[in-house]
C-alpha positions as CSV (number, residue, x, y, z in Angstrom):
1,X,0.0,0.0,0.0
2,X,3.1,2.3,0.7
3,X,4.7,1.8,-2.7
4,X,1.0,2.2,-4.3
5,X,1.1,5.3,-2.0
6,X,-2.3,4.4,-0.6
7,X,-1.1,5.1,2.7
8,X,1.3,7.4,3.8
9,X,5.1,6.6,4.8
10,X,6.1,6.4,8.9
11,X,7.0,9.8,10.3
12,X,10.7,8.6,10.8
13,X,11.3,7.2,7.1
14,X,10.3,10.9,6.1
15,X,12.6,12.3,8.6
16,X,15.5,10.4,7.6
17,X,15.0,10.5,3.9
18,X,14.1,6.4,3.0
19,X,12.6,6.1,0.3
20,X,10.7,2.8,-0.9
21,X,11.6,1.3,-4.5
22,X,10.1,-1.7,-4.6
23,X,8.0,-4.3,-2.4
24,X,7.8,-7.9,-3.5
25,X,6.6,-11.2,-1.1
26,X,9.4,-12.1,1.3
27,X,11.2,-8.7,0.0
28,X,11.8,-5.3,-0.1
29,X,14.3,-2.5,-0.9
30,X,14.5,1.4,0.6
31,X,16.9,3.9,-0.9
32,X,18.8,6.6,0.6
33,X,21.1,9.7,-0.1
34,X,23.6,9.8,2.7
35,X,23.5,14.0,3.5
36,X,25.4,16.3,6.0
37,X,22.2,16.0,8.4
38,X,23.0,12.4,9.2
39,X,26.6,13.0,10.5
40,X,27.7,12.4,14.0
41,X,30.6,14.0,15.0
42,X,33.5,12.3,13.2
43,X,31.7,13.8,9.8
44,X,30.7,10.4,8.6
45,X,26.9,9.3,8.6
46,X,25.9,8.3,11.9
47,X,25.4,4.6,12.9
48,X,21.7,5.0,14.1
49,X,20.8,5.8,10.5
50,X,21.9,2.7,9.3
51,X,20.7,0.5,11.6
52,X,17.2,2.9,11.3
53,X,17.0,1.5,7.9
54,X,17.9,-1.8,8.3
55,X,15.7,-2.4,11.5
56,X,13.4,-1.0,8.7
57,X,13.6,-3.1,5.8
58,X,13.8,-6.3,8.0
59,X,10.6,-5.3,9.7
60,X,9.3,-4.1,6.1
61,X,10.6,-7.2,4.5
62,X,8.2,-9.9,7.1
63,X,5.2,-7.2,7.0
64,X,5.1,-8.4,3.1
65,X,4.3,-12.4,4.3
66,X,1.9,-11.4,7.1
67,X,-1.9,-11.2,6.8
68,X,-3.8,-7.6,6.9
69,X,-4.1,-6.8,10.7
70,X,-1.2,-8.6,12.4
71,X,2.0,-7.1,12.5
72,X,5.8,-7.6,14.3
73,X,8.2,-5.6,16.3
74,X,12.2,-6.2,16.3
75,X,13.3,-8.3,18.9
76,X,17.0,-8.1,18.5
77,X,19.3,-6.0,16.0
78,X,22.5,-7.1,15.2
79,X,24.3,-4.8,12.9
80,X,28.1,-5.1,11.4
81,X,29.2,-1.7,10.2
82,X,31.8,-2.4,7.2
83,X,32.5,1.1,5.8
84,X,31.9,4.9,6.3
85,X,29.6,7.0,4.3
86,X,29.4,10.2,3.5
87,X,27.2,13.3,1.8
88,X,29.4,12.1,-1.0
89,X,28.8,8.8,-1.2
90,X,26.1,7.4,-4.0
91,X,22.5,6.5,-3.4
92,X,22.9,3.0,-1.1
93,X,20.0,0.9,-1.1
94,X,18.9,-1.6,1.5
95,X,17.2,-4.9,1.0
96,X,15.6,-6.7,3.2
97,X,14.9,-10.3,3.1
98,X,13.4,-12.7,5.3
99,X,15.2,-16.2,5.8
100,X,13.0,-17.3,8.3
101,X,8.4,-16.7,9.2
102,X,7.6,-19.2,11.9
103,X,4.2,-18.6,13.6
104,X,5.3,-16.0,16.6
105,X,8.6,-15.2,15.3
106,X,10.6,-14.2,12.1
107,X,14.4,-13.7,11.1
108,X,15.2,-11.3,8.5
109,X,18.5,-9.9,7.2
110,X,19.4,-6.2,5.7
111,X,21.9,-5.2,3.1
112,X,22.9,-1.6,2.9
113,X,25.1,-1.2,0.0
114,X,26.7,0.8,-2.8
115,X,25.9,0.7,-6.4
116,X,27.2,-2.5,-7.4
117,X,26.2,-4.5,-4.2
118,X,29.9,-3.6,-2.5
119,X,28.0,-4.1,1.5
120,X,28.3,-0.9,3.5
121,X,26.5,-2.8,6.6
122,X,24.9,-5.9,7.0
123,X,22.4,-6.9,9.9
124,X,20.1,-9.8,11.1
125,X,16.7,-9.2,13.1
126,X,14.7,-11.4,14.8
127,X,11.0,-10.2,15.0
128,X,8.0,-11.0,17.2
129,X,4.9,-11.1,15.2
130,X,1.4,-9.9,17.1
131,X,-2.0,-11.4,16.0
132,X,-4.6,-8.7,16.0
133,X,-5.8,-9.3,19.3
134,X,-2.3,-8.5,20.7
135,X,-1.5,-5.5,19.3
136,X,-0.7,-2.3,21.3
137,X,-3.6,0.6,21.5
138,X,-2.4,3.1,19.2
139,X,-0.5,0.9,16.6
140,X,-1.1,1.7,13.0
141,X,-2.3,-1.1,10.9
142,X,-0.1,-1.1,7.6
């Protein structure tokens, strides 16, 4: 429904800058321009964005299997960080990709890399999914 823009982005994708290219069962893949506004101190982009966008696209990535109504939260994050990137590096994109959709839980993985596929970061997720009747007041249903 996002890439159909049906229904609007989250709040924080805006923020950042993700930007959804493409949806698929079991799959899916955000873009981003690395910018000044995501530096931390040492002039590089900031860690947090990363993993932002791969906690994403793994979540993103098991929301595509799931039916209309339940959803998942991350569990666990695990992100290896394998190079620096700047306001001038290229447009990265991040895939996410689910290995594993069990009943209460998934594992997914993330890819952030450079044109070319050359892996900027990597991370695994393990997910708890919620039937309906579990979810939080206040939740959004995708």
């Amino acid at each position: 429904a996002m890439l159909a823009v049906e229904i609007p982005p989250p709040p924080v994708g805006v923020l950042l800058g993700f930007e959804l290219e493409s949806a698929e069962e079991g799959r899916v893949v955000f873009g981003i321009q690395p910018a000044e506004h995501h530096y931390n101190p040492n002039g590089v982009m900031h860690g947090g964005v990363a993993a932002a966008l791969l906690d994403t696209v793994t979540g993103c990535a098991v929301m595509t299997l799931l039916p209309r109504g339940v959803s998942c939260a991350t569990l666990e994050l695990k992100v290896n960080y394998i190079r620096s990137l700047t306001a001038g590096s290229p447009r990265l994109s991040c895939v996410g990709t689910v290995l594993h959709l069990g009943r209460r839980s998934a594992v997914a993985e993330g890819r952030l890399e450079l044109p070319g596929g050359k892996l900027a970061a990597h991370a695994t997720s393990t997910l708890m999914i919620f039937p309906p009747e579990e979810l939080h007041t206040g939740h959004r249903e995708r």
